[in-house]
C-alpha positions in Angstrom: 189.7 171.8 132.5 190.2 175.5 131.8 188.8 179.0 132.9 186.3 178.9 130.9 182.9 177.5 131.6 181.8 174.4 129.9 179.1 176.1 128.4 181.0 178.8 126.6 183.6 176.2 125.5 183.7 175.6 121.5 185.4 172.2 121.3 187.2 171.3 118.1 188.6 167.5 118.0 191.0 166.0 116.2 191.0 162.4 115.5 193.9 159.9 114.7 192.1 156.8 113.6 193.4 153.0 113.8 191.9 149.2 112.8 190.9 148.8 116.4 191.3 152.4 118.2 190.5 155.8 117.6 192.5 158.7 119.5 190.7 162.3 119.8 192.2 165.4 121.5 189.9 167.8 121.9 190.8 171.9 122.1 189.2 175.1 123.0 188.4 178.0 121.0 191.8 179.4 122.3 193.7 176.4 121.3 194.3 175.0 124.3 194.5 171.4 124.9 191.9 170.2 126.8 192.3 166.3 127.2 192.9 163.6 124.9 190.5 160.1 124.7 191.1 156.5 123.2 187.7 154.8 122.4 187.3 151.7 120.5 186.8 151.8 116.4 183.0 150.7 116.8 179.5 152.4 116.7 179.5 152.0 120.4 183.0 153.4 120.4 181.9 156.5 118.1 178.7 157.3 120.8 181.4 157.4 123.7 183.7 159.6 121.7 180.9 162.1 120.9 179.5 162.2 124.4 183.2 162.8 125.7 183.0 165.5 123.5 180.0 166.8 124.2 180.7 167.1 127.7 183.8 169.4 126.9 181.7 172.0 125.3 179.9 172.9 122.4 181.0 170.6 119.5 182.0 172.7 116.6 184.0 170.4 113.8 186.3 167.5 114.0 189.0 166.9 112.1 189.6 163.0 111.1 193.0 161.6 109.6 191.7 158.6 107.1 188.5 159.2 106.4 188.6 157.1 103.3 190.3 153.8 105.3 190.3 153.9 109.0 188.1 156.6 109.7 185.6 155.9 107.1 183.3 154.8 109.6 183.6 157.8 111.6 183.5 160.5 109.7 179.6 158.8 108.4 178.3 158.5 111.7 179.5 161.9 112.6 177.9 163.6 108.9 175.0 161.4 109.5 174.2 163.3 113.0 174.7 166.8 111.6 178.6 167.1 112.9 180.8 169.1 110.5 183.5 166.7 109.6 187.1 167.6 107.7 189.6 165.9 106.2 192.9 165.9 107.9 196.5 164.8 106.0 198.3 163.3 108.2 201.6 165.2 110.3 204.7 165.3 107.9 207.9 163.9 108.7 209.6 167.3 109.0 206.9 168.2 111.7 207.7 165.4 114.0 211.3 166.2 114.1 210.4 168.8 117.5 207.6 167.2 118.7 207.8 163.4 118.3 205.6 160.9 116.9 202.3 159.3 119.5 198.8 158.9 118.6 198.0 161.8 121.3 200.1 163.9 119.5 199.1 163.4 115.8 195.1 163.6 117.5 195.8 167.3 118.3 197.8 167.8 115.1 194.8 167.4 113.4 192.7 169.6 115.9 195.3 172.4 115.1 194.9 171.8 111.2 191.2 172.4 111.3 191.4 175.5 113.7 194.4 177.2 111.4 192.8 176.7 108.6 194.6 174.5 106.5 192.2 171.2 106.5 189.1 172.6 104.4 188.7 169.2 103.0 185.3 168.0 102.9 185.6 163.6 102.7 183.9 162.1 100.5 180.1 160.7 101.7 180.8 156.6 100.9 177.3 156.3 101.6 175.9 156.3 97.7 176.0 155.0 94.3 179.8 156.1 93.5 180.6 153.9 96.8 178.8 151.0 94.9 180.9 152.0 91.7 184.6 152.0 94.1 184.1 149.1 95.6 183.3 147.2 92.4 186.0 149.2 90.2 188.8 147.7 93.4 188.0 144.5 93.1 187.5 144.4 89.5 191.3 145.8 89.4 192.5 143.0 91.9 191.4 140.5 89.5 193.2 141.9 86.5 196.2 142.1 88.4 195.7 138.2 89.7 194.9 137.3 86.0 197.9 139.1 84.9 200.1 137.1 87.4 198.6 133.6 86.4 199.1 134.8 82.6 203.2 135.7 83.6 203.3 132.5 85.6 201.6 130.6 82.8 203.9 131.5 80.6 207.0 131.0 83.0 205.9 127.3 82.9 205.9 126.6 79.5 210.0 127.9 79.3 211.1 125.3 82.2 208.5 122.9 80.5 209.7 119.2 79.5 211.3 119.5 76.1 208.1 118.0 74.1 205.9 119.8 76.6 207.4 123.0 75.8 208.0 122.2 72.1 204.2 121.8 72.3 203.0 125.0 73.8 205.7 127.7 73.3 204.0 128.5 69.9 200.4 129.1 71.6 198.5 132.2 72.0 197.4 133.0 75.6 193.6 132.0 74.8 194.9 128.5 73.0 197.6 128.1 75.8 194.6 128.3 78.7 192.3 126.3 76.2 195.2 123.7 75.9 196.2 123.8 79.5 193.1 123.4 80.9 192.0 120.0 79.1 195.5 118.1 80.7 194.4 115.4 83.2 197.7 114.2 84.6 197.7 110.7 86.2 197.8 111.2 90.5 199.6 110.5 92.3 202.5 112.1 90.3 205.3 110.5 89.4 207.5 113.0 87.1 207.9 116.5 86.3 205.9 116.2 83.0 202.8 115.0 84.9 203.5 117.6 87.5 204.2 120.7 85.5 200.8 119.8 83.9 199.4 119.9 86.7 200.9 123.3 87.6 199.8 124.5 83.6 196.3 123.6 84.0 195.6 125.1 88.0 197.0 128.0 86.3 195.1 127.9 83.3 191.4 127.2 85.5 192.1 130.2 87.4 192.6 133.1 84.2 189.6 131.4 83.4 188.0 132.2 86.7 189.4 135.5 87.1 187.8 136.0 83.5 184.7 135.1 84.5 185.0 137.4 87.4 185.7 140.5 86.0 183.1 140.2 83.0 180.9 140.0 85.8 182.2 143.3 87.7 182.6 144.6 84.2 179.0 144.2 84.0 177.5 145.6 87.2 179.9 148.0 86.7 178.4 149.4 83.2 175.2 149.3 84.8 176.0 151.5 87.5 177.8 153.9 85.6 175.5 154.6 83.0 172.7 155.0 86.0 174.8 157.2 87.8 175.9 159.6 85.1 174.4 159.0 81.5 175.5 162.3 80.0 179.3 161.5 81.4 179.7 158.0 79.5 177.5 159.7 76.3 180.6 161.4 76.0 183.0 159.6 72.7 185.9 158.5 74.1 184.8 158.0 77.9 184.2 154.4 78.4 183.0 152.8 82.0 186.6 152.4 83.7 187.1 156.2 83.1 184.1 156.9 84.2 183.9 155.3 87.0 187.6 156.7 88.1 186.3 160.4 87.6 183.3 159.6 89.4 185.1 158.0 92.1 187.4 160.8 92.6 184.2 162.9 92.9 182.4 161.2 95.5 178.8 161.0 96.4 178.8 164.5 97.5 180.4 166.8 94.8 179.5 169.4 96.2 182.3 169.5 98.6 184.2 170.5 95.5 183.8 174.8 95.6 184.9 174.8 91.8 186.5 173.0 88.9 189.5 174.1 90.2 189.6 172.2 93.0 188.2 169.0 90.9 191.5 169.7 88.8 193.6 170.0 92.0 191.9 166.6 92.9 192.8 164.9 90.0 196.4 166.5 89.8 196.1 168.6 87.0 196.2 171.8 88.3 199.6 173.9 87.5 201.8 174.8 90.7 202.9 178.0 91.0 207.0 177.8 91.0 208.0 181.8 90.4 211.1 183.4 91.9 211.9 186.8 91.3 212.1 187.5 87.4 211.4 183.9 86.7 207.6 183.3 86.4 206.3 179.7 85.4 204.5 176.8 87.0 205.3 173.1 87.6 203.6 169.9 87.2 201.8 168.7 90.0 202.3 165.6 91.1 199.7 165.3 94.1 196.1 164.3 93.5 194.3 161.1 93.1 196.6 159.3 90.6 194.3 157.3 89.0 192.2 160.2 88.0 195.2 162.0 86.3 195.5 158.6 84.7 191.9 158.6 83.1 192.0 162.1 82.0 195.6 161.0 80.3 194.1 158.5 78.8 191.5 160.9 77.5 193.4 163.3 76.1 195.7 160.9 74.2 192.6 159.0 72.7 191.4 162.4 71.6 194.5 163.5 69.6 193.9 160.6 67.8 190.6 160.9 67.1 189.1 164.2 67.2 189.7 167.1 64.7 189.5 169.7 67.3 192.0 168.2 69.6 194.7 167.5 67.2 194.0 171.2 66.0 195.0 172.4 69.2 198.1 170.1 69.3 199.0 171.2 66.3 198.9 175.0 67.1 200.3 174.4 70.5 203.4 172.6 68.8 204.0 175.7 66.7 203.9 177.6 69.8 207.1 175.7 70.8 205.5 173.3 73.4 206.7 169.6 73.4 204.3 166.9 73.9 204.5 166.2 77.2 203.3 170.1 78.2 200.5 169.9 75.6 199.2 167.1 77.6 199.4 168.8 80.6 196.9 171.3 79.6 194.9 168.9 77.4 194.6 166.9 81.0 193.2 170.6 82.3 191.6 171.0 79.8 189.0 167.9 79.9 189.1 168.2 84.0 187.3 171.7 83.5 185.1 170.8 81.1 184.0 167.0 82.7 183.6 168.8 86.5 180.2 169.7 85.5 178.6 166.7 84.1 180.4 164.4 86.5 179.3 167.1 89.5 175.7 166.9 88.3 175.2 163.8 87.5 176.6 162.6 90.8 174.4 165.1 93.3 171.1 163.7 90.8 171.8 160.1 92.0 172.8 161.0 95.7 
């Protein structure tokens, strides 16, 4: 294995995870590969993979590519047994040019990340009441989306429509369209396009209705949730439960994993980039980060320069400074980040 005695051995493993298989290389203290394992993507799996390990040495961290899809599972058994766990990007493209691309080979990539240094990522716990709050807030969103496409396809009938069909309907509202749609009872079996296209109108028409139904009902839970898990957050005028729940969610169940509000604004995307060069000194927009966060604290800040003396105060003495709207909104966007990291980052660790 190496010159070293198991005993003295530390072991850090990296781990490329997959739906059905996880792959682990495992490598000494010097760096040195020891071996590589595939085990199956299952508790039973998980106990091989950390006896394997444990064999090798003394188990110091592991570093796990996914660890909010595909190594989800993973990284919670690991946390929920004591094992340090970090979050591991996965290779770039410009880093396989020399080495290739296998499962063995992205395994030790990530090994190598957490020895050098440059995976300090805690993941997120998933164990909690923010985990209750994602998995609500994703569904919720895949039945707007599904609403939105009956609505477009809803719609999209009524222009093909028969002409005293259409001439009937084009005029509607959405609400009076699905009212109207849904009370058709075309004669089966079918025997012309009219009786078939309002058959098409009112499936349509039953399932925005549905999907209605369904996301009240998420809305609801949702609300609940929210104002359990972080009162003082949603007390604040001009956060409402789906922003909420997208700060929150960026968070995690463990905030603590986030050192400072300057990595919470790095998380959400806000967080200037350094781009000097010699004389020239400025920063960039960032464009990593959870998207969806940048998106709730856009919305925030836009809401607020309608609203709220103080921000448009600030707009307005920025503007005199010369800045265009776009650049006061990047630092509005900081702005809120810094000053919401501490009553999402309570409010989460109280409920954990």
């Amino acid at each position: 294995m190496t010159a070293l005695d198991s005993t003295e051995v530390q072991v850090t493993v990296g781990v490329g995870t997959h739906a059905d298989v996880h792959v682990a290389a495992a490598l000494d203290q010097l760096g040195r590969l020891l071996v590589t394992q595939s085990v199956p993507s299952t508790p039973a799996g998980f106990r091989t993979l950390m006896a394997w390990a444990s064999r090798l040495g003394a188990v110091e961290r592991f570093g796990i590519e996914g660890t909010s899809s595909y190594g989800a599972g993973l990284a919670r058994w690991l946390r929920r047994r004591g094992v340090e766990v970090l979050e591991v990007d996965g290779p770039k493209r410009q880093n396989r040019r020399g080495r290739g691309k296998s499962d063995a080979v992205d395994a030790e990539a990530a090994a190598r990340a957490v020895q050098a240094g440059t995976a300090t990522a805690q993941p997120k716990a998933g164990n909690g009441a923010i985990e209750m709050l994602r998995v609500l807030q994703a569904a919720r969103r895949s039945a707007i989306k599904a609403r939105t496409q009956a609505a477009n396809q809803l719609h999209a009938l009524v222009v093909t429509a028969p002409d005293s069909l259409r001439t009937r309907l084009r005029g509607l509202s959405r609400p009076r369209l699905v009212a109207t749609a849904t009370t058709f009872r075309p004669r089966l079996p079918l025997t012309s396009t009219m009786t078939a296209t309002q058959l098409a109108l009112k499936s349509l028409a039953v399932r925005y209705e549905q999907l209605t139904a369904e996301i009240e009902a998420l809305e609801a839970q949702l609300e609940l949730l929210v104002a359990k898990a972080a009162p003082d957050l949603v007390a604040i005028k001009g956060i409402g439960t789906d922003i909420a729940t997208t700060l929150l969610t960026t968070a995690g169940d463990n905030p603590d994993r986030l050192q400072s509000e300057g990595a919470f604004a790095h998380l959400c995307g806000v967080a200037p980039i350094p781009a000097s060069s010699g004389k020239t000194n400025r920063h960039r927009l960032n464009r990593g980060g959870d998207r969806d966060a940048n998106r709730a604290l856009y919305l925030l800040a836009v809401g607020r320069m309608g609203w709220d003396p103080a921000t448009r105060a600030y707009v307005e003495r920025r503007t005199t400074e010369g800045l265009s709207k776009k650049e006061i909104l990047r630092y509005l966007k900081r702005l809120h980040a810094r000053g919401l990291y501490g009553r999402s980052g309570r409010e989460i660790h109280l409920m954990s």
